[in-house]
N, C-alpha and C positions, 0 to 999 in steps of 0.2 A: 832569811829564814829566822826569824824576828824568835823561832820556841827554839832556838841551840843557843842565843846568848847568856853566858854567864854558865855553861852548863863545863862538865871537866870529860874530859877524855884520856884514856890509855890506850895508844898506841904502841905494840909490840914489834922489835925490827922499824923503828919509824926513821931512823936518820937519813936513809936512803931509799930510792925506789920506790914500790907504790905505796909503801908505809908511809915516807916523808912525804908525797904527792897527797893522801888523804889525810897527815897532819896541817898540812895547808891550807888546805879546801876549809877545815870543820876552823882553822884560827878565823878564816876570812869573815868566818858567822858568828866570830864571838867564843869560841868556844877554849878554854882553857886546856893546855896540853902537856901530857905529861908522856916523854917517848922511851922507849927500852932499845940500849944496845947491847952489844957483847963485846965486840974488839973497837972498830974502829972511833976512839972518843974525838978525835978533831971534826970526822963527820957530824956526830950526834952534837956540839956543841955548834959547828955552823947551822946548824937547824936550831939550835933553841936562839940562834939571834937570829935568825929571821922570822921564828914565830912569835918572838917578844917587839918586835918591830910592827909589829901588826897591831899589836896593843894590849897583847894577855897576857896573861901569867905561864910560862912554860918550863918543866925542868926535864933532864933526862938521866936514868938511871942504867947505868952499867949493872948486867944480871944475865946468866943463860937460863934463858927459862924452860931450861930442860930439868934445870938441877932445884928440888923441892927446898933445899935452904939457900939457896939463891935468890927463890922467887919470892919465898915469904919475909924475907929480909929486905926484896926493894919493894914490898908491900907493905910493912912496918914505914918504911919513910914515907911511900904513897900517902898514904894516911895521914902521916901527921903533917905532910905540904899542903893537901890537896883535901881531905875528911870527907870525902864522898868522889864515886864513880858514876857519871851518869853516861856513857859510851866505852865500851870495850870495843877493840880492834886487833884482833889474835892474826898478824899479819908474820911474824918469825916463822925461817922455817928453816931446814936445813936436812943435810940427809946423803944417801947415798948413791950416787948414779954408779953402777955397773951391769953390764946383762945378767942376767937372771941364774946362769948358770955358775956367776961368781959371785952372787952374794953369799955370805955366812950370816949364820945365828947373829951376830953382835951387828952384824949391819942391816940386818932387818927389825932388830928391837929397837936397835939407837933410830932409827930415822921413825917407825910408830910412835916410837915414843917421844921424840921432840915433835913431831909432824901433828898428834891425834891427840894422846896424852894431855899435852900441854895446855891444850884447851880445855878442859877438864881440869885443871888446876886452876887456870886461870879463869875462870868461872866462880869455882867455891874460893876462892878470895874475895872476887869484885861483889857478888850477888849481896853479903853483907851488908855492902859500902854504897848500894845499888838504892836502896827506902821504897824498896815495891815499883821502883819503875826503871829501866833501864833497857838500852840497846847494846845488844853483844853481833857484832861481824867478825866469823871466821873468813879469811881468804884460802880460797882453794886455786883449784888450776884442771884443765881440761885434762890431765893425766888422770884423773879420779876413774874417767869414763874411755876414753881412751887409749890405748897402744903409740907409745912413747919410744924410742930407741935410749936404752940406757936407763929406763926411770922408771924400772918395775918396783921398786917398795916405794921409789918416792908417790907413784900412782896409789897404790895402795892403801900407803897412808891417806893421802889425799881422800882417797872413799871412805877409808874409815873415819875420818874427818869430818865428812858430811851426814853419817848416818850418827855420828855425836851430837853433830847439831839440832839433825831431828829428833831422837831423843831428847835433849836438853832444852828443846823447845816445849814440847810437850806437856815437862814437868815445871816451868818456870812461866808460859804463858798465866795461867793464874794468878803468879805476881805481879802483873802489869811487864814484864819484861821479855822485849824479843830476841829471839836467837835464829839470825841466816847465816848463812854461806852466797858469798862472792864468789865467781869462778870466772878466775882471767883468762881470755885466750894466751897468744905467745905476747909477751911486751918484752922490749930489749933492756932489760936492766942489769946491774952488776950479775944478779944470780945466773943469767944465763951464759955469762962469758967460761962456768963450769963445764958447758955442753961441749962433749967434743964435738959433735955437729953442727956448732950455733950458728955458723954462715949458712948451712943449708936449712935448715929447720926457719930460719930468717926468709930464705927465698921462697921456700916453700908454700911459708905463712901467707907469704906477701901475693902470690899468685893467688892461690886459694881464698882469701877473705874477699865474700862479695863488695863489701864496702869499698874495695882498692887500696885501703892502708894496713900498716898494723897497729894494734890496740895501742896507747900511752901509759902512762899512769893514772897524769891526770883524767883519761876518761874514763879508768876504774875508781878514780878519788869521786869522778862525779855520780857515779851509782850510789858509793857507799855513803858519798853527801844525803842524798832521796833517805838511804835505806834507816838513818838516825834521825829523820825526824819524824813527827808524828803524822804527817802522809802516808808512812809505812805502817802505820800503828797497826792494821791487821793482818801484817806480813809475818806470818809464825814457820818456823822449818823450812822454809824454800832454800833454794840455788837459784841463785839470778846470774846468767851465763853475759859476759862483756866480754865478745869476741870479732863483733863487726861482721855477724853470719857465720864464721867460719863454721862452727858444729852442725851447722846444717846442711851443706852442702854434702853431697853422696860421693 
């Protein structure tokens, strides 16, 4: 894909899971990467050597991009590593699984607000750094639409999530720049080792997906490969759902 080379990307949450799965995918096309962690830095640094292995230029910045002078601080470095945005990938997320009858106030604004918010932040920074053309991918997840055990605000979030995007589609196609929503089915990655469920929610999945597997990473890295480059160029506000069938089955 000869139109990603030389092009930069930020990836949020990239050093692991389907963050680091679509930091791989976009190095293998040329594309320079810059990824966001919070805690784990020996992950995020095994990822910028192997995405510097590949031949680009890669850095990664420790930030919770929940927090507004967190985020405009490892944006000030963005900048001056990197001097332009040409792929956003709003892939962090984080939040609070409990039933519904146990959330409080504080745990349904913390998870909207790293979950919804954030992308909405992370937007009015990049759009700048963007020169009238750029691709933005929020990842979402089938709780948006779905009844989840445990994941009523993270669901939530996720919906409000997707109606940001379509919004902020709206107002930025003009610019030349798109704004989707990814929606992964169940994939096994660190986050879901939070589920008290996650064995059966795994079985579950695995029955139910017509395809006979569950989703990877890498085959949500290879959607949101399509969705940056300019094959998608008239893809505005959508949800593109990588589930292997499973949402449509009854």
């Amino acid at each position: 894909m000869s139109d990603l080379k030389g092009k930069v990307a930020l990836v949020t949450g990239g050093s692991r899971g389907i963050g680091r799965a679509i930091a791989l995918k976009l190095a293998d096309q040329g594309v320079n990467i810059a990824i966001n962690f919070m805690r784990n830095r020996k992950a995020a640094q095994a990822t910028v050597e192997e995405l510097e292995a590949k031949g680009i230029k890669a850095k990664a910045y420790r930030a919770n991009v929940g927090k507004e002078d967190e985020l405009h601080e490892m944006f000030e470095q963005f900048e001056a590593d990197f001097g332009k945005i040409d792929i956003l990938i709003s892939n962090a997320a984080s939040g609070v699984l409990k039933p519904a009858m146990e959330l409080t106030r504080r745990h349904w604004a913390w998870t909207m607000d790293i979950n919804a918010a954030t992308l909405l932040h992370l937007v009015q920074h990049s759009v700048p750094l963007m020169n009238g053309n750029g691709k933005v991918v929020a990842i979402s997840s089938l709780g948006s639409v779905r009844a989840i055990p445990d994941y009523t605000a993270v669901g939530a979030s996720k919906a409000a999530l997707e109606s940001l995007v379509r919004h902020l589609s709206v107002e930025l196609a003009p610019k030349g720049i798109n704004v989707n929503t990814l929606s992964a089915g169940v994939v096994d990655t660190e986050a879901l080792k939070h589920f008290p469920e996650r064995d059966q929610i795994l079985e579950n999945s695995r029955v139910r997906t017509p395809a006979g597997r569950l989703v990877t990473p890498d085959d949500v890295a290879d959607v949101a490969l399509f969705m940056v480059t300019d094959a998608a160029k008239m893809i505005h506000g959508a949800t593109i759902v990588v589930d292997g069938g499973y949402s449509v089955v009854a």
